[in-house]
C-alpha positions in Angstrom: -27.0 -17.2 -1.3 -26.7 -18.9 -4.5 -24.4 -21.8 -3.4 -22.7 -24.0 -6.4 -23.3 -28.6 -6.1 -20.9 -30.2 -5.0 -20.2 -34.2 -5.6 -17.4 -36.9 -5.9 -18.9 -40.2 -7.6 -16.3 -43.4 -7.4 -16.7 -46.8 -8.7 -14.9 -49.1 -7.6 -13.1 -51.2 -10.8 -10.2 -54.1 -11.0 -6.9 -52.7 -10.6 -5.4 -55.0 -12.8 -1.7 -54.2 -12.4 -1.1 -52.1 -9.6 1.0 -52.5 -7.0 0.6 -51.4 -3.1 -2.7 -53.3 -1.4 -4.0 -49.4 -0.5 -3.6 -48.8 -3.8 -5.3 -52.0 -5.7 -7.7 -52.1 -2.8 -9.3 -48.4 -3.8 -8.8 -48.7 -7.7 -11.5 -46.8 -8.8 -13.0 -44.7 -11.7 -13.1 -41.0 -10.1 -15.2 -37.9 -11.3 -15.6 -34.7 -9.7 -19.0 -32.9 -10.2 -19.6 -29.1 -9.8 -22.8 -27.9 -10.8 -22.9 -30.9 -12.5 -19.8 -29.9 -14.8 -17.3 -32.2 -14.9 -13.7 -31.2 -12.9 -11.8 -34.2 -14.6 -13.0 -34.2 -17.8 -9.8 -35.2 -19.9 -8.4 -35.4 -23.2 -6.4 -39.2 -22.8 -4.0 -39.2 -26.0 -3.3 -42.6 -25.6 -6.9 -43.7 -25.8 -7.9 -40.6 -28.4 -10.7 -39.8 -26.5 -12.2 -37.1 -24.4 -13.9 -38.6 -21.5 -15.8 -37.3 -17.6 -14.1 -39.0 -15.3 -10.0 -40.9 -14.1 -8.9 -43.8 -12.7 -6.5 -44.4 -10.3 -6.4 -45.0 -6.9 -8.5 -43.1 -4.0 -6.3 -44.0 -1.1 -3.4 -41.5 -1.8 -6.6 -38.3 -2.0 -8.4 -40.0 0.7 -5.2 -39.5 2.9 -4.6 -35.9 1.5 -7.9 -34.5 2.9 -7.8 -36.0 5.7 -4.2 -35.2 6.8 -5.1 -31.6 5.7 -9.2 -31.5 7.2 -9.0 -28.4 9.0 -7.0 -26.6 6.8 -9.3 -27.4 4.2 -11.8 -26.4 5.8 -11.0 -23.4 7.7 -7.4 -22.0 6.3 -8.5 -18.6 5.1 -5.6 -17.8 2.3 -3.8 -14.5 3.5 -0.9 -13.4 1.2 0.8 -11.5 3.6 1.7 -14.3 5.8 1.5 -17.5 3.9 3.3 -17.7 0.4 1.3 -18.9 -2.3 3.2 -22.6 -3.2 3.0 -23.5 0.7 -0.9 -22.9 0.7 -1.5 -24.7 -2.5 0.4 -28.0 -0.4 -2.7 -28.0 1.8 -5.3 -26.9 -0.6 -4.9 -27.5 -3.9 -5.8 -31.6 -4.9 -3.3 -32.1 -7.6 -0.7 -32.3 -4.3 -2.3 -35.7 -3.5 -1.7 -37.4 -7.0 1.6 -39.7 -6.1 2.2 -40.6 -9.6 -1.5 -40.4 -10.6 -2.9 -37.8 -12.4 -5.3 -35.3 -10.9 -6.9 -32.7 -11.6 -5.9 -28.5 -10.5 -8.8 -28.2 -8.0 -8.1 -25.5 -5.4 -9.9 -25.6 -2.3 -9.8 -22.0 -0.5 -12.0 -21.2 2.4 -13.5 -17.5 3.5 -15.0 -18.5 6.6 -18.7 -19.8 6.3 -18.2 -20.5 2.4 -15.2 -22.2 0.5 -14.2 -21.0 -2.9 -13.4 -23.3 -5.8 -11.2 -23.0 -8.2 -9.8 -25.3 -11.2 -7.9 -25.0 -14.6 -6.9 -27.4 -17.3 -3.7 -28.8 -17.3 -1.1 -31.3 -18.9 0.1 -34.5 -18.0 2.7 -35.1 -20.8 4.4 -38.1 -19.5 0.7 -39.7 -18.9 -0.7 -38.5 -22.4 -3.9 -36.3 -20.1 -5.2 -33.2 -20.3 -7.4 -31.9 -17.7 -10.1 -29.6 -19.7 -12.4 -27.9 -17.5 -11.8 -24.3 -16.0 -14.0 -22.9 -13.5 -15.0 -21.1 -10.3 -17.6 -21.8 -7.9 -18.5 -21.0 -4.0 -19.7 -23.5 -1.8 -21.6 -23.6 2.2 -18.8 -24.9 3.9 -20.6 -27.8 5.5 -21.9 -29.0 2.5 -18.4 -29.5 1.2 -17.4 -31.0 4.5 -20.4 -33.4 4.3 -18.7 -34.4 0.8 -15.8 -35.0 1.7 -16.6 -36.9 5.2 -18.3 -39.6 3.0 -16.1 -39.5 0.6 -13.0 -40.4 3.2 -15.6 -42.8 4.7 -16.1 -44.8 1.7 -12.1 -44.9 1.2 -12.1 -46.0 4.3 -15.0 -49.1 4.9 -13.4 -49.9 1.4 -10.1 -51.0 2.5 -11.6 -52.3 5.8 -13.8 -54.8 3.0 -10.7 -55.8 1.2 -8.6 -56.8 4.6 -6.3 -53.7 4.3 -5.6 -53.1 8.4 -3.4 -50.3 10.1 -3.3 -47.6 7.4 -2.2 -44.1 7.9 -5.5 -43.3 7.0 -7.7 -45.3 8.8 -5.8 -43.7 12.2 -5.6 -40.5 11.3 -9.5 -41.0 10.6 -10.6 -42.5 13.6 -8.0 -39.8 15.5 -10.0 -37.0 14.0 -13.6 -38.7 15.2 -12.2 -38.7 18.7 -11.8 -35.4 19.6 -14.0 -33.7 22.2 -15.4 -30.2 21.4 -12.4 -28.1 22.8 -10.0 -30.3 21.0 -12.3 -29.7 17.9 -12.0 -25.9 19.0 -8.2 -25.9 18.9 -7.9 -27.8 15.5 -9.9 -25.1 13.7 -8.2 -22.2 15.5 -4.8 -24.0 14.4 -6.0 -24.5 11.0 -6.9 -20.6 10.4 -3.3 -20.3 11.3 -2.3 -22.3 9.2 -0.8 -25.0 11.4 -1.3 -29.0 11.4 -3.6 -29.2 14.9 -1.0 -32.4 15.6 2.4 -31.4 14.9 4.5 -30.7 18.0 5.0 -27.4 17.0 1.6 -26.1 17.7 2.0 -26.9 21.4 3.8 -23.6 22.5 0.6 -22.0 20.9 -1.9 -23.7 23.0 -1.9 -21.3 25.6 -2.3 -18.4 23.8 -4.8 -19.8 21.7 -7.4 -20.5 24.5 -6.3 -16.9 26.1 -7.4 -15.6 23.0 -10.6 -17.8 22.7 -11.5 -16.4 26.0 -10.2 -12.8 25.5 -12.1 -11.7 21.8 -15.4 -12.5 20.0 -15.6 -15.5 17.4 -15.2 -13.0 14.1 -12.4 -11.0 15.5 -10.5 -14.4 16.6 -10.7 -15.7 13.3 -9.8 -12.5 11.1 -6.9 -12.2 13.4 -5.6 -15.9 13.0 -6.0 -15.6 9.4 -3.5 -12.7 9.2 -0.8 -13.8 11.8 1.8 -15.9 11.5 2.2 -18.5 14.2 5.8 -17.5 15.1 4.3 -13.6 15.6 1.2 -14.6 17.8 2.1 -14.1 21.3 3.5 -10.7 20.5 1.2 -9.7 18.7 -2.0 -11.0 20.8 -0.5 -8.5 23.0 -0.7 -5.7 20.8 -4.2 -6.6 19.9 -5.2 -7.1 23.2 -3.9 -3.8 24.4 -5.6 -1.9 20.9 -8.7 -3.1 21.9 -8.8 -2.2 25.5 -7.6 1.3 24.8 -10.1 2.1 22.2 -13.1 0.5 24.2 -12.2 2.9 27.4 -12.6 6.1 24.8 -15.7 8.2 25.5 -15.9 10.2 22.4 -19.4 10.1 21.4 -20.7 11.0 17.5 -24.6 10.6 17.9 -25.4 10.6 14.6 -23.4 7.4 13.8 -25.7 5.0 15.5 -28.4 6.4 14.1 -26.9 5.8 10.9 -26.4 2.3 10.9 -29.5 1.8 12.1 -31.0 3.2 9.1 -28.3 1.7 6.7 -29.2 -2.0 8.0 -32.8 -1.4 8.3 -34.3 -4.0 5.6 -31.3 -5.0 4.6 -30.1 -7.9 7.1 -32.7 -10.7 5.8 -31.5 -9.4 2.1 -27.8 -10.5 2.7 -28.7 -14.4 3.3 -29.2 -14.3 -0.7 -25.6 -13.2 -1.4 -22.7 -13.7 -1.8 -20.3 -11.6 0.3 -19.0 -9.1 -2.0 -22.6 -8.8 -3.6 -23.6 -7.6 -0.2 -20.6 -5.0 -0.2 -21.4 -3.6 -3.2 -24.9 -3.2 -2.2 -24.3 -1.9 0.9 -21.8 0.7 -0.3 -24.6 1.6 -2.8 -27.3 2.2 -0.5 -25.0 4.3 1.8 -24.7 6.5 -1.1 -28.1 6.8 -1.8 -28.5 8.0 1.7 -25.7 10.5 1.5 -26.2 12.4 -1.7 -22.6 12.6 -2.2 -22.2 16.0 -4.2 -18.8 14.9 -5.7 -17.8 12.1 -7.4 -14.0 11.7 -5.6 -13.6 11.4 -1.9 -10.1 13.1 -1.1 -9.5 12.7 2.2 -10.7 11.2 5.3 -11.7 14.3 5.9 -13.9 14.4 3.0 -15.9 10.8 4.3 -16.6 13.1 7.7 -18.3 15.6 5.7 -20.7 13.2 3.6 -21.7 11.9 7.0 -22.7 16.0 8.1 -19.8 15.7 10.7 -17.4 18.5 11.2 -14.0 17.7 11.4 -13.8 18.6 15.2 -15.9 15.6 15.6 -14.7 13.4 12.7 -11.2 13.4 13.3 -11.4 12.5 17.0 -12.0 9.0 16.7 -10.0 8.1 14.0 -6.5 7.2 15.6 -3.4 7.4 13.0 -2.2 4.3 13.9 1.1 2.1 13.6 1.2 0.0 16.2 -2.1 -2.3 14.7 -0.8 -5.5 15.1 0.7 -7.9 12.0 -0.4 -6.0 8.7 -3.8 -5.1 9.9 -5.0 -2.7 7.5 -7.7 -0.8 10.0 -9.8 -1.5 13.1 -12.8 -0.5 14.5 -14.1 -0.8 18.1 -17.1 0.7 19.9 -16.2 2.7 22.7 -18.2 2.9 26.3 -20.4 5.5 25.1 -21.8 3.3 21.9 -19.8 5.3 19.4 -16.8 4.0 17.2 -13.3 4.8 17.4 -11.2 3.7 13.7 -7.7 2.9 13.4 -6.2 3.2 9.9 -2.1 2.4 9.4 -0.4 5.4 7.9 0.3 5.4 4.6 -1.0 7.8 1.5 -4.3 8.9 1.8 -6.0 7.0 -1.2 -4.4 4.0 1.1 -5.9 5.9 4.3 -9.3 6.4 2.4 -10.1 3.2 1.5 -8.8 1.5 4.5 -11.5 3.4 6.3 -14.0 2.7 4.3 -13.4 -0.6 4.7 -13.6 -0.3 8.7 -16.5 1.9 8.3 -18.3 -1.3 6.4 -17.6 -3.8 9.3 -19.2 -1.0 11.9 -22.3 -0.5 9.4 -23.4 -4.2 9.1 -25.9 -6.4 10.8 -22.6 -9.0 11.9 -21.0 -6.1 13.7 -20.6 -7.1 17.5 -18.5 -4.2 19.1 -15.1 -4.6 17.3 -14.0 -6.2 13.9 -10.4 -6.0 11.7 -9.6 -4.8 8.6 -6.6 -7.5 6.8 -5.2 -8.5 3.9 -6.5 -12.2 3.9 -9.3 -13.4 1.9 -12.7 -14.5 3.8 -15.8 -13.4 3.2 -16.1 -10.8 5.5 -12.8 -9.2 4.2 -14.1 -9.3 0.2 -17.1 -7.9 1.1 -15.8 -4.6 3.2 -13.2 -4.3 -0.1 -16.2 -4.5 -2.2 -17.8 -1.9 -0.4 -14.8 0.4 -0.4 -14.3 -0.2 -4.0 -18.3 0.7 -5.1 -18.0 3.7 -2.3 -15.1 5.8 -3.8 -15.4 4.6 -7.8 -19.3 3.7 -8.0 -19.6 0.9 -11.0 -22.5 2.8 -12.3 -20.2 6.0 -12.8 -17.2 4.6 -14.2 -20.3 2.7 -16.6 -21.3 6.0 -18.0 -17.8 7.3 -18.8 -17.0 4.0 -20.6 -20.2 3.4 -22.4 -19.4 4.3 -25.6 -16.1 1.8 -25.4 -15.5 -2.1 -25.1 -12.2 -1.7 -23.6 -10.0 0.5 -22.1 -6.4 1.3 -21.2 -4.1 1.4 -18.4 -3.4 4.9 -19.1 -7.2 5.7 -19.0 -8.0 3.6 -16.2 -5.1 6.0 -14.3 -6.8 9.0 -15.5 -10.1 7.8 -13.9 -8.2 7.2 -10.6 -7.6 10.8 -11.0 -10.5 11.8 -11.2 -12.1 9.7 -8.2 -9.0 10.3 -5.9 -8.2 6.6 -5.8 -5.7 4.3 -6.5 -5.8 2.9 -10.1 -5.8 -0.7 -8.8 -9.4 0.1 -7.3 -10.8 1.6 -10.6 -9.2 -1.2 -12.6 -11.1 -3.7 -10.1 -13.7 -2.5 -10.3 -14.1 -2.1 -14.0 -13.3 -6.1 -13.9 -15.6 -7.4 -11.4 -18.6 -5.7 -12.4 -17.9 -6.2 -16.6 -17.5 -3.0 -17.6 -15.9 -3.1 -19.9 -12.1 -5.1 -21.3 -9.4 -4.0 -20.1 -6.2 -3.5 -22.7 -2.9 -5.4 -21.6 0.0 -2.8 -22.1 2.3 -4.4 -24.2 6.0 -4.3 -22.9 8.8 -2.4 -25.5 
């Protein structure tokens, strides 16, 4: 998997008049590297110059990230449960400025890998403009590593200049104390999006090591990235009951095994190399392959049974209309005692239905699939790739290529007229044609 470089160089410099002994103590010259790109590269009015690098203090980000470590690190972003401004307090760096200027660096995690994200931006007051605009996916524990010697170096800095009894320096140490069950319960906090050491968490703690008992690593953690805290013991409940329901069913589809055996033959070494929705669209493209679809629009679920071969005796059986999936699960799927899966898709219209199952259909087709995984709204890894899939299965990039390949852009009313035509929502098509570059896509104009 093609992983970005990560790097924050400081030098420490006078701080000539500032005030606060945190802040003169960690005056430094700051620049963030990715892929060797400059994050706060700035226009400084004042000075007339463009430059790679700021300076200010490190104490106040130093603190930020290591009040906010486990959400940084493992707060997958769900938009359903956590509005947009309270995530960007935990995870986007220009929070941490206190009168300095930094830079809009978003830090987003999808589980194993944490996405970057930064745009310029203006500083009138200070006379800077940040420059640089970019995206970039990072191994989460290379980032981690980062940012644990970055802290450190904050850190042993003020410990050099005789500043004792910081926030920071306790919080620090606090966080290098914890045994591995502790550890356990700050991450499973933090993909709730909770601070491990407010007070509040402390009615979840039960319920959190229930749950850590009760369901596999992957389901745990899509779960917690979809729920809100205040909803969890009800809805652990509902999960709980879900799954044991749908693992007692004895439906059995032979030929489903026997399909993902074949699908996931070869491929599982493959998917080390990329990135999560690269694998989806793979995936999705192989399974077609395999299939021979006839048609270029799938319908109805009904129409997924009968690419597989299945009759809709058989098809329909396992596939539970469901509305009672907990939070705003979008689908489920859980192997049942005879090896075969039983779906769950929320009711809704059936382009909804469609590619909601498509999704759950990825999770049961791929090498990570341990017996049950959840279909959400939040944005890991895991959940971009079974989208990616869903999208590619339905409205094949190569497809919607060859109908635009004698135009550079296209309009919102074609791009509903496609959706026609493969029996999907336009939103999918319109996806689709973005992520893979086919083509521009015309903004409507309001009257």
């Amino acid at each position: 998997m093609p992983f970005s470089r990560f790097k924050i160089v400081h030098e420490w410099q006078d701080p000539l008049g500032a005030r606060g002994e945190e802040l003169r103590a960690t005056w430094a010259r700051l620049d963030i590297l990715v892929n060797d790109e400059s994050v706060t590269r700035v226009d400084d009015r004042f000075l007339k110059g463009v430059r790679d690098g700021i300076y200010g203090p490190l104490y106040p980000i130093a603190e930020w990230i290591a009040m906010n470590w486990w959400c940084l690190l493992h707060e997958v972003y769900s938009p359903r449960r956590t509005g947009r401004e309270d995530y960007l307090r935990r995870h986007s760096l220009a929070v941490a400025y206190e009168g300095y200027v930094l830079p809009s660096l978003v830090i987003q995690p999808e589980g194993s890998c944490i996405h970057l994200q930064w745009q310029p931006s203006l500083f009138e007051t200070s006379g800077v403009s940040f420059l640089s605009r970019g995206v970039a996916t990072l191994e989460r524990t290379a980032l981690e590593e980062e940012l644990r010697c970055f802290v450190s170096s904050v850190v042993a800095r003020l410990e050099d200049q005789g500043v004792t009894g910081t926030l920071l320096a306790e919080e620090w140490a606090a966080l290098h104390t914890l045994d591995p069950e502790e550890r356990a319960f700050c991450r499973a906090a933090a993909q709730l999006g909770c601070d491990p050491f407010s007070p509040s968490v402390d009615s979840i703690v039960e319920i959190v090591t229930g749950l850590a008992d009760a369901l596999s690593p992957p389901v745990m953690e899509e779960f917690f990235a979809m729920i809100a805290p205040k909803d969890l013991r009800e809805q652990a409940q509902v999960l709980q009951r879900f799954l044991d329901e749908a693992m007692a069913k004895g439906q059995e589809i032979e030929s489903l095994p026997d399909l993902r055996r074949e699908i996931i033959n070869g491929m599982e070494s493959a998917f080390q190399y990329e990135m999560p929705w690269e694998q989806g669209y793979r995936s999705a493209q192989r399974f077609r392959s395999l299939l021979a679809p006839a048609k270029n629009g799938i319908e109805s679920v009904e129409d997924i049974g009968a690419l597989l071969g299945i009759g809709n005796a058989n098809w329909l059986h396992p596939i539970n209309r469901s509305t009672a999936l907990p939070g705003q699960m979008n689908a489920a799927v859980v192997t049942g005692k005879k090896g075969s899966p039983t779906f769950a898709i929320r009711e809704g219209d059936e382009p909804t239905r469609v590619f909601a199952l498509c999704r759950a259909f990825y999770e049961y087709l791929m090498p990570t699939y341990s017996g049950a995984a959840l279909v959400t709204p939040a944005y890991s890894e895991r959940q971009k790739a079974n989208r990616a899939f869903a999208a590619e299965f339905i409205a094949p990039a190569d497809q919607l290529r060859e109908r635009l390949r004698s135009t550079g852009s296209v309009t919102d009313e074609y791009i509903n007229e496609l959706a026609g035509e493969f029996k999907t929502s336009s939103l999918v098509v319109r996806h689709q044609i973005s992520n893979h570059r086919i083509a521009e896509i015309e903004e409507t104009l309001p009257y």
